[in-house]
C-alpha positions in Angstrom: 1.6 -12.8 15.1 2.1 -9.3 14.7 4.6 -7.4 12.1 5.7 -4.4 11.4 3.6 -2.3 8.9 3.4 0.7 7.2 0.2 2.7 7.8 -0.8 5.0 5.6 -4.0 7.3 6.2 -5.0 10.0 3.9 -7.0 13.4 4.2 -10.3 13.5 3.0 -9.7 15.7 0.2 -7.2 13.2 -1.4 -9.3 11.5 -4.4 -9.3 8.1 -3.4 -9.5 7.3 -7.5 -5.9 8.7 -7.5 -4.6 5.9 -4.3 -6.4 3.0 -5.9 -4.3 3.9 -9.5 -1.3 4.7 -7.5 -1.7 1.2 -6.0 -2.3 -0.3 -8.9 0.7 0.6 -10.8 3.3 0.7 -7.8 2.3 -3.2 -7.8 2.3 -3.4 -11.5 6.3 -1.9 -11.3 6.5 -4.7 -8.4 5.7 -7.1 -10.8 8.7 -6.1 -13.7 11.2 -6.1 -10.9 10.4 -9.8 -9.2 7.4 -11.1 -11.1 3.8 -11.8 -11.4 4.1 -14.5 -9.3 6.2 -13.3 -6.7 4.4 -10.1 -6.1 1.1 -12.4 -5.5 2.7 -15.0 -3.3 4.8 -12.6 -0.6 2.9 -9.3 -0.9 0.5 -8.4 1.8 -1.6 -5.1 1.9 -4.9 -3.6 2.7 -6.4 -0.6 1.4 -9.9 0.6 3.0 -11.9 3.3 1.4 -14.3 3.8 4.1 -11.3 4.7 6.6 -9.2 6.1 4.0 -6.4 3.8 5.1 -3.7 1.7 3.4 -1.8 -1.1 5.3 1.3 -2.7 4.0 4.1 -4.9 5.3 7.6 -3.6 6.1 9.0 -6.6 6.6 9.7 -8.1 3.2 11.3 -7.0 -0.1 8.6 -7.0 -1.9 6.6 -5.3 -0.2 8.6 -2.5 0.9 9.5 -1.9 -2.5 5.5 -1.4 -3.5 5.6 0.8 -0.2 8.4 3.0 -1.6 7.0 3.1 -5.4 4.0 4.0 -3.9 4.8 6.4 -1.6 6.7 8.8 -4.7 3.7 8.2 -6.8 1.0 9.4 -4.0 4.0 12.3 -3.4 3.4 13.2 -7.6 0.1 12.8 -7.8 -1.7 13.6 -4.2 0.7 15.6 -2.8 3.1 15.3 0.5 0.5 16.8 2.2 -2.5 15.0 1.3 -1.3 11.9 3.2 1.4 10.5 6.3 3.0 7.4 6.5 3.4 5.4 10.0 5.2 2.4 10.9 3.8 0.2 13.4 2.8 -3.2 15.2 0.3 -5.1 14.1 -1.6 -7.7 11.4 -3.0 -6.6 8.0 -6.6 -7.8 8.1 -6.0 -9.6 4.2 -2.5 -11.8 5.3 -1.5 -13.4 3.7 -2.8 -12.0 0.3 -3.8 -8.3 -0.6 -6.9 -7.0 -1.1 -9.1 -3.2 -1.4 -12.3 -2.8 0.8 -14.8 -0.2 0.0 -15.0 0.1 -3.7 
């Protein structure tokens, strides 16, 4: 079944150190706002190192709301132009939990 996702791909200057604490406290701010257990049951995303790519669904709350923390912390940190944002058609390899390949 495919979904709608937001693809993110990032330049190869953009310290990948940077995305992986981005990530980690977009979800962490996911977590105050609906939960531990929420976040973990409905979120679905995939971050891969070696392709400098990050995958996440736009379908649900939850979700979108890690997309949209994530997106002004990478915007802070990285820089507008350091990354771009897609949305398209497709699966996330990890459904339906999250996970980060490459590290």
């Amino acid at each position: 079944m495919t979904r709608s996702i937001y693809k993110f791909r990032f330049c190869k200057t953009a310290p990948m150190e940077h995305i992986k604490n981005a990530l980690f406290l977009a979800t962490l701010a996911a977590q105050s706002l609906h939960g531990r257990c929420a976040v973990r049951l409905d979120t679905s995303y995939y971050l891969d190192i070696r392709t400098r790519t990050f995958m996440i669904d736009a379908e649900d709350r939850i979700s979108c709301d890690i997309a949209r923390i994530f997106t002004g912390f990478l915007a802070d940190t990285i820089g507008d132009d350091k990354f771009s944002i897609k949305m398209i058609e497709g699966r996330i390899p990890s459904l339906p939990h999250f996970r980060i390949d490459g590290i």
